[in-house]
DRENDO-1510 file (C-alpha; in Angstrom, 1 decimal, always signed):
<recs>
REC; n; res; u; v; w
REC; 1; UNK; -9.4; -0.9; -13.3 .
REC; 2; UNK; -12.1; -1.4; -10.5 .
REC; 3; UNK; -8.9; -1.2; -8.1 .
REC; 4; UNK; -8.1; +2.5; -9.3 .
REC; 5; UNK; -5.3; +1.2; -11.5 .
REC; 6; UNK; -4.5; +3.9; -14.2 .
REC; 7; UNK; -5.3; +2.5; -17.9 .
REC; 8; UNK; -1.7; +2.2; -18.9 .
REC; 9; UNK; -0.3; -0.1; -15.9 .
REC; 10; UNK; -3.4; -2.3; -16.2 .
REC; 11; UNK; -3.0; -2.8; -19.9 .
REC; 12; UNK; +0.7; -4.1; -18.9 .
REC; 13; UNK; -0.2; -5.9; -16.1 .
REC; 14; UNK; -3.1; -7.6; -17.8 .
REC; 15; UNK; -1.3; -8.6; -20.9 .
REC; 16; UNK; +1.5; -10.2; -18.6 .
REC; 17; UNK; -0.6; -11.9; -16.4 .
REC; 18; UNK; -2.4; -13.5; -18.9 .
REC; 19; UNK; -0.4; -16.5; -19.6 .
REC; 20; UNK; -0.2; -19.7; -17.4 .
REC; 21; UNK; +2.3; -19.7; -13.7 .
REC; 22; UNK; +4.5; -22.6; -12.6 .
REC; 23; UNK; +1.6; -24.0; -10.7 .
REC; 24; UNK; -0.4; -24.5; -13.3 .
REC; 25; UNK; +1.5; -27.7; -13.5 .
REC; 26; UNK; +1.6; -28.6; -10.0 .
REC; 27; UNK; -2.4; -28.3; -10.7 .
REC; 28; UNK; -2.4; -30.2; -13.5 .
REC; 29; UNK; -0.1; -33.1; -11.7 .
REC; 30; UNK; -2.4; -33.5; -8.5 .
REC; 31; UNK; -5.5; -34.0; -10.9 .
REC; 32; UNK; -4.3; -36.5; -13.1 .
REC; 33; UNK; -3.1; -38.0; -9.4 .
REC; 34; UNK; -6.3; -37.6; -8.6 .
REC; 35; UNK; -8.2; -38.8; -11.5 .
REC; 36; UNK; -10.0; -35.5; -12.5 .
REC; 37; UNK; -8.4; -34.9; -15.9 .
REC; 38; UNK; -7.3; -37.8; -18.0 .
REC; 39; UNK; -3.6; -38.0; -19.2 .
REC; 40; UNK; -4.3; -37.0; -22.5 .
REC; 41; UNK; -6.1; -33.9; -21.4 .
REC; 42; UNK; -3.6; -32.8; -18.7 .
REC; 43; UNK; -0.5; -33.0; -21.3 .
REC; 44; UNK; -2.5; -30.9; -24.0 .
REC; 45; UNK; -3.3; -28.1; -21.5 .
REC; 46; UNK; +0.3; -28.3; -20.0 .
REC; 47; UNK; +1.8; -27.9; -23.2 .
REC; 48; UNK; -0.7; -24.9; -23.9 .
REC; 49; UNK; +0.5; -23.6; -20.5 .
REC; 50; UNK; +4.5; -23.8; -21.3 .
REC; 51; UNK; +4.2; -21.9; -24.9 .
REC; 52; UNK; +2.1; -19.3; -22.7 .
REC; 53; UNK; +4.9; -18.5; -20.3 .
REC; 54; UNK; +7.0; -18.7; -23.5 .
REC; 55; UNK; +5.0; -15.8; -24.5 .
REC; 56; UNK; +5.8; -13.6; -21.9 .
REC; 57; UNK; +8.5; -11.5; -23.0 .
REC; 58; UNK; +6.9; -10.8; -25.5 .
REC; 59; UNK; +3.7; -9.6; -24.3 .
REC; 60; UNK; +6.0; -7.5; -22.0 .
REC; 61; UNK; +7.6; -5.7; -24.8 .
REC; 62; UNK; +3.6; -5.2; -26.4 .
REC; 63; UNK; +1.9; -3.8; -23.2 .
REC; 64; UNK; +5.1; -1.1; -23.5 .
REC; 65; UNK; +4.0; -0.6; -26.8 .
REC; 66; UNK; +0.8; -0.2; -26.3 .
REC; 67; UNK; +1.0; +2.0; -23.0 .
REC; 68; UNK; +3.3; +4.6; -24.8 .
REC; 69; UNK; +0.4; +5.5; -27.2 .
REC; 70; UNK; -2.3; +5.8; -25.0 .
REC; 71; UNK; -2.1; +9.5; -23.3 .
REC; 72; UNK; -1.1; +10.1; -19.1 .
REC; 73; UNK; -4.1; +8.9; -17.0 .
REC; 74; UNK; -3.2; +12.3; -14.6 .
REC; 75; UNK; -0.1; +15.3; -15.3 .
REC; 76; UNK; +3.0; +13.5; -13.0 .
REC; 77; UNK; +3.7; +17.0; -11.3 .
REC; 78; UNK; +1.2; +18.5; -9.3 .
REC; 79; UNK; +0.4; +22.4; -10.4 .
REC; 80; UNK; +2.4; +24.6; -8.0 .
REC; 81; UNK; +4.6; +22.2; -7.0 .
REC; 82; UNK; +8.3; +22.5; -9.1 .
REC; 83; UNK; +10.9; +22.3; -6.6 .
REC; 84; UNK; +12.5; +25.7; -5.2 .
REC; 85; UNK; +15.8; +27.5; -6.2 .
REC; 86; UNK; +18.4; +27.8; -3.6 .
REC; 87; UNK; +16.4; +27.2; -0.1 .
REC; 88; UNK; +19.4; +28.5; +1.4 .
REC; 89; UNK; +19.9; +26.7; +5.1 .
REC; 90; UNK; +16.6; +24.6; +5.0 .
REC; 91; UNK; +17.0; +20.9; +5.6 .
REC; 92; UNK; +15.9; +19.2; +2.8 .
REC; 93; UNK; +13.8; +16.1; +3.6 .
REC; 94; UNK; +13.6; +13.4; +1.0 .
REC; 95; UNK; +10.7; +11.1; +0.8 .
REC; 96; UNK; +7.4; +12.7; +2.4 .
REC; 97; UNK; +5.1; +9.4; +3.4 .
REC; 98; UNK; +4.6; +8.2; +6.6 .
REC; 99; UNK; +8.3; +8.6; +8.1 .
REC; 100; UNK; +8.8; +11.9; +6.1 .
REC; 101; UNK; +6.1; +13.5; +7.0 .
REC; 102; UNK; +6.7; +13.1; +11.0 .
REC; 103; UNK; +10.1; +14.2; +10.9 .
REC; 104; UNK; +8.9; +17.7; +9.1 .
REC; 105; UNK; +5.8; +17.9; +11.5 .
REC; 106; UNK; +8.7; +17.6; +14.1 .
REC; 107; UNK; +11.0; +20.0; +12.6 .
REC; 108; UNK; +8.2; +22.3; +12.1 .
REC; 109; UNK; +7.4; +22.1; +15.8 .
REC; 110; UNK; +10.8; +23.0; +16.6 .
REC; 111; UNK; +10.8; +26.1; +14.0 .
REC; 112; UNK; +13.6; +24.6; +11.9 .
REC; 113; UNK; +13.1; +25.4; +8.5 .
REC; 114; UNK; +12.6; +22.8; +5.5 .
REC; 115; UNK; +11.5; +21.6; +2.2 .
REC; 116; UNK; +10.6; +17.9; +1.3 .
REC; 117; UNK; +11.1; +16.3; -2.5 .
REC; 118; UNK; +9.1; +13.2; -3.1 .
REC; 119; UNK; +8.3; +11.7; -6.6 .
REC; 120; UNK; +4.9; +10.5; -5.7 .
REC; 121; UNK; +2.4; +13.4; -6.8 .
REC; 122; UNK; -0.7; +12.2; -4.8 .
REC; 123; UNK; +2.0; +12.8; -1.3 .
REC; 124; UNK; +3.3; +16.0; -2.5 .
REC; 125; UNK; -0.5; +17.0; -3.4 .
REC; 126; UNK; -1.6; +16.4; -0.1 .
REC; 127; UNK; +1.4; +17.4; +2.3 .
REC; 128; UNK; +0.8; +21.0; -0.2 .
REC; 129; UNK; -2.7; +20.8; +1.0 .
REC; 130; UNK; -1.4; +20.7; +4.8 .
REC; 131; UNK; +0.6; +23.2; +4.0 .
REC; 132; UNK; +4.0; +22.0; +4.0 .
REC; 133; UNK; +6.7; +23.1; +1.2 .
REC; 134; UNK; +6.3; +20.0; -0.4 .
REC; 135; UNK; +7.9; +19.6; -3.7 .
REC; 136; UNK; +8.1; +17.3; -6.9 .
REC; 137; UNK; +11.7; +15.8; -8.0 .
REC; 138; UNK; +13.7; +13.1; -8.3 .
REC; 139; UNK; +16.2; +13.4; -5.7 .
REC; 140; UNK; +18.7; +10.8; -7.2 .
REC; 141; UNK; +19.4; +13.4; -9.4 .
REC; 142; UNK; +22.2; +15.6; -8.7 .
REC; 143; UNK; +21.0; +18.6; -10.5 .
REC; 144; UNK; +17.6; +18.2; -9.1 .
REC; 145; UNK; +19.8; +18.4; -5.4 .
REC; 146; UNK; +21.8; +21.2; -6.8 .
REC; 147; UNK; +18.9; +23.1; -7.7 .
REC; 148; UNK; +17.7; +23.1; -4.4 .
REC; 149; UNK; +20.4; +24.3; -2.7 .
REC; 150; UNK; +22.1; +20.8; -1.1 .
REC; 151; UNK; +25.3; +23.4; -1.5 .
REC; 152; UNK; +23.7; +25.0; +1.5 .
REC; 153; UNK; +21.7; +23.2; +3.4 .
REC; 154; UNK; +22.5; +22.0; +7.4 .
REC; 155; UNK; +21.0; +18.5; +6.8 .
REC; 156; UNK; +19.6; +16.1; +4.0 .
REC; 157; UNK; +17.4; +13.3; +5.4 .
REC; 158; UNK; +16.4; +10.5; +3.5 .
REC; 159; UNK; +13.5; +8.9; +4.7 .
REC; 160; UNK; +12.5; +6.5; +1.5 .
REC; 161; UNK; +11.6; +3.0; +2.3 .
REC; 162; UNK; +13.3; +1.5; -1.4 .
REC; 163; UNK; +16.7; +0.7; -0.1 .
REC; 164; UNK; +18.1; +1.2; -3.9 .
REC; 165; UNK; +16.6; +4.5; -4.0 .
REC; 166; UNK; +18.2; +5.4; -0.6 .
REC; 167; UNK; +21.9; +4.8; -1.4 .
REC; 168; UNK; +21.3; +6.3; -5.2 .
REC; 169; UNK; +20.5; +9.8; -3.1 .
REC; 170; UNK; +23.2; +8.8; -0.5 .
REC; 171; UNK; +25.6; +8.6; -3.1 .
REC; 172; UNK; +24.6; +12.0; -5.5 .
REC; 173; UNK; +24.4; +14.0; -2.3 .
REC; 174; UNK; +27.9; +12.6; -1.0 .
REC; 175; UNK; +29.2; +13.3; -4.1 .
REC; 176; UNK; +28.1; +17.3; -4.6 .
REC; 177; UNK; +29.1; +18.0; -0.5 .
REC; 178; UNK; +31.5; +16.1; +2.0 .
REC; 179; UNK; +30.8; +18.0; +4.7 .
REC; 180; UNK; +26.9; +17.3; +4.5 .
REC; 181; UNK; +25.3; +15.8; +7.5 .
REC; 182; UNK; +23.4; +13.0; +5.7 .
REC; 183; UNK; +21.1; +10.9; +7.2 .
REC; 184; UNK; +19.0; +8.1; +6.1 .
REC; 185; UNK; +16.5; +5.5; +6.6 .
REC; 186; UNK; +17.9; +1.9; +6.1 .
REC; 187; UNK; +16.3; -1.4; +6.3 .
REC; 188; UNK; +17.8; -3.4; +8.2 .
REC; 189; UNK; +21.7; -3.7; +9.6 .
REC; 190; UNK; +22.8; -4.9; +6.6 .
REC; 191; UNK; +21.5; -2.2; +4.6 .
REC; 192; UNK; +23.3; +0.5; +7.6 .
REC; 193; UNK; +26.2; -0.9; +7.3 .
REC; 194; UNK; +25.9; +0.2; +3.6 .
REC; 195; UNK; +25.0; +2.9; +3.8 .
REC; 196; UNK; +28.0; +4.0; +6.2 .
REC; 197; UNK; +29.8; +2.6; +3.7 .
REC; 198; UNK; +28.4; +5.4; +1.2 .
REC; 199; UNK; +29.5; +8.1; +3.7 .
REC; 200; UNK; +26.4; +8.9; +5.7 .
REC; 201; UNK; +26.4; +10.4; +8.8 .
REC; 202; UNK; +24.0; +8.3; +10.5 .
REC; 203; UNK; +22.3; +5.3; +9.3 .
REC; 204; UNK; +18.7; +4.6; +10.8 .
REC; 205; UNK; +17.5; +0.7; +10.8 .
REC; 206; UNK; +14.1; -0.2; +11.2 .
REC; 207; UNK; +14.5; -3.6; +12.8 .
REC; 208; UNK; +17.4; -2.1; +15.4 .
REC; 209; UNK; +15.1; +1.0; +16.2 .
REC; 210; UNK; +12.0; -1.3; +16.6 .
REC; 211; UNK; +13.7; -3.6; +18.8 .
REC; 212; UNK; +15.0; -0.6; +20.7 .
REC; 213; UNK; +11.4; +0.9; +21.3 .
REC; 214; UNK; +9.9; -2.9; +22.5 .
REC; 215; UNK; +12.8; -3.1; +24.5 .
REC; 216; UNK; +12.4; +0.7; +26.4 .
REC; 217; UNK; +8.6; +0.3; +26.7 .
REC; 218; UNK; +8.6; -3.3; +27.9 .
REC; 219; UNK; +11.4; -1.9; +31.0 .
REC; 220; UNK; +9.5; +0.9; +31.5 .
REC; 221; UNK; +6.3; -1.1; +32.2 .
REC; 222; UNK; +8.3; -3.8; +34.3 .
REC; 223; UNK; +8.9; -0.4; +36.6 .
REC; 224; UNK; +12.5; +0.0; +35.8 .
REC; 225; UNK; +13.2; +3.3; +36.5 .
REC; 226; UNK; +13.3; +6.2; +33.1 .
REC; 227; UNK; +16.2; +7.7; +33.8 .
REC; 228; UNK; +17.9; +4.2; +33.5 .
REC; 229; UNK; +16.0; +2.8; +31.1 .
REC; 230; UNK; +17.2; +5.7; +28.5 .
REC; 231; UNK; +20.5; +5.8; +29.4 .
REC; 232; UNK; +20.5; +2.1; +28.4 .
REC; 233; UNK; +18.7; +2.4; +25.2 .
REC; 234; UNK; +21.3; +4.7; +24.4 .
REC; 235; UNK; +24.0; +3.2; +25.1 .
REC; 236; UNK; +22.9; +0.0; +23.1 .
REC; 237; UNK; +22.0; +2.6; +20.7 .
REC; 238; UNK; +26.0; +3.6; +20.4 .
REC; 239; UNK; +27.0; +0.0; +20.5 .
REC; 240; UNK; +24.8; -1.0; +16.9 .
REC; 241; UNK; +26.6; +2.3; +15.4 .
REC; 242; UNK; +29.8; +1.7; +16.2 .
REC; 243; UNK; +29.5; -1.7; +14.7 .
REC; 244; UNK; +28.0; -0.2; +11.7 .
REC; 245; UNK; +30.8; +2.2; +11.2 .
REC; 246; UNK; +32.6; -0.5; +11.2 .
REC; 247; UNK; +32.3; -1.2; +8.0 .
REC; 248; UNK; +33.3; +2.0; +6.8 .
REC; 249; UNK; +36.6; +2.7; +4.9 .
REC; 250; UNK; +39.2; +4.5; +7.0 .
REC; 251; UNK; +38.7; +7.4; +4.4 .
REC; 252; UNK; +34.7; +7.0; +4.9 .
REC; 253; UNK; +34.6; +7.6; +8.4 .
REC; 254; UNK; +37.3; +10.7; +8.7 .
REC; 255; UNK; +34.9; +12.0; +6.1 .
REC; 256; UNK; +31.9; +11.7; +7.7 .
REC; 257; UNK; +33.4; +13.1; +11.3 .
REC; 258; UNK; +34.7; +16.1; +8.9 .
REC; 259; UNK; +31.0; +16.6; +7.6 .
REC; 260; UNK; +29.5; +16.9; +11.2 .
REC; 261; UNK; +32.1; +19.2; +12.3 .
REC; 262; UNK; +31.8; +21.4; +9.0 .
REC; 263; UNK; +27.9; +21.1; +9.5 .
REC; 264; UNK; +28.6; +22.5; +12.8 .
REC; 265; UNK; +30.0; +25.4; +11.7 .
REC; 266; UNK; +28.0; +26.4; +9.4 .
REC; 267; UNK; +24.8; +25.8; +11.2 .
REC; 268; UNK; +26.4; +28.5; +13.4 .
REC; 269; UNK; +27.2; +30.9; +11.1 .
REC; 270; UNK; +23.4; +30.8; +10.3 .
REC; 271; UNK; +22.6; +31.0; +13.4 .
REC; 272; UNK; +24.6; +34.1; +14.0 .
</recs>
């Protein structure tokens, strides 16, 4: 609790990490070794130690319990915050941390319209308070993206750094809209290559776009001119998505080129 830990998850967490660990018994080993505890002392305490991880489970299933009947430590949507009906032709940005929030002050910069969904209340609190349209919602949930208008909207980033929780809302969205420009954070190639899989439009890597940036600023610094440093980053930059389409069905990537095409058109139909 002195960590700000809210009195439910510390009730769980003390409960199970009450009982002994595996070391225990490398700890118990090295001092009989050692001669600090006698033999007859180290197997009492080591037998103490296996019926405590024994006990786990069940302590587990008691801190649930216990948790359910102790009321909310704070309400789990902010006031002011329920997610909008219909934002016809805003992208919709999902996630709003530290990625999220950059690509909305960017969008924002550029007068392209959005709304973000996060599920974190303290991040939709404070991007409210900086007076983004900032939302609460699940966005794994395809009514929670139908109620916001992914019927309409020109893009859907997803900007989460949970790669489950990426290819859940990867998947909802792809499954309410093919022609939906969808793009989203991955981990690493592995995870792109996934996610391409799942019928995004583009798949962002950390590691690749990390390398890519040490890369450009470490040419750039050797004197190598901009103009060819850039063009070189992105053409790299085509070479690692290519390879992740790659492992796209045939099906997958038709799809996808018909989503940026339809995205296309209705982006200038807005626009008009």
């Amino acid at each position: 609790r002195l960590w700000g830990m809210g009195a439910r998850p510390a009730l769980e967490t003390a409960l199970v990490l009450a009982p002994a660990g595996e070391f225990a018994f490398v700890v118990f080993a090295t001092g009989m070794v050692e001669g600090i505890a006698p033999p007859a002392l180290t197997s009492t305490v080591a037998l103490s130690a296996t019926l405590s991880i024994f006990s786990i489970p069940l302590l587990a299933l008691l801190g649930q319990r216990l948790s359910r009947t102790k009321a909310p430590d704070r309400p789990t949507t902010p006031e002011g915050a329920a997610p909008p009906e219909q934002a016809d032709g805003a992208v919709i940005v999902v996630g709003f941390g530290r990625v999220g929030r950059l690509i909305g002050e960017l969008l924002k910069a550029h007068d392209q319209p959005f709304i973000a969904l996060d599920t974190d209340a303290a991040a939709v609190a404070a991007g409210r308070r900086d007076g983004f349209d900032v939302f609460y919602g699940d966005a794994g949930r395809p009514e929670m993206l139908s109620h916001c208008g992914v019927q309409t909207t020109r893009a859907l980033i997803v900007t989460m750094d949970a790669p489950g929780k990426v290819d859940e809302v990867v998947t909802a969205a792809r499954a309410l809209r093919e022609d939906l420009i969808l793009i989203a954070r991955a981990r690493d190639d592995q995870h792109a290559a996934r996610l391409y899989a799942l019928g995004v439009t583009d798949a962002v890597p950390e590691t690749t776009e990390a390398s890519l940036q040490l890369a450009e600023n470490t040419l750039v610094d050797l004197g190598v001119p901009m103009g060819r440093v850039l063009v070189s980053i992105h053409e790299k930059r085509e070479q690692f998505r290519r390879a992740f389409q790659a492992a796209m069905p045939a099906g997958g990537r038709s799809r996808t080129t018909r989503a940026l095409r339809m995205s296309q058109i209705n982006t200038a139909k807005l626009e008009s």
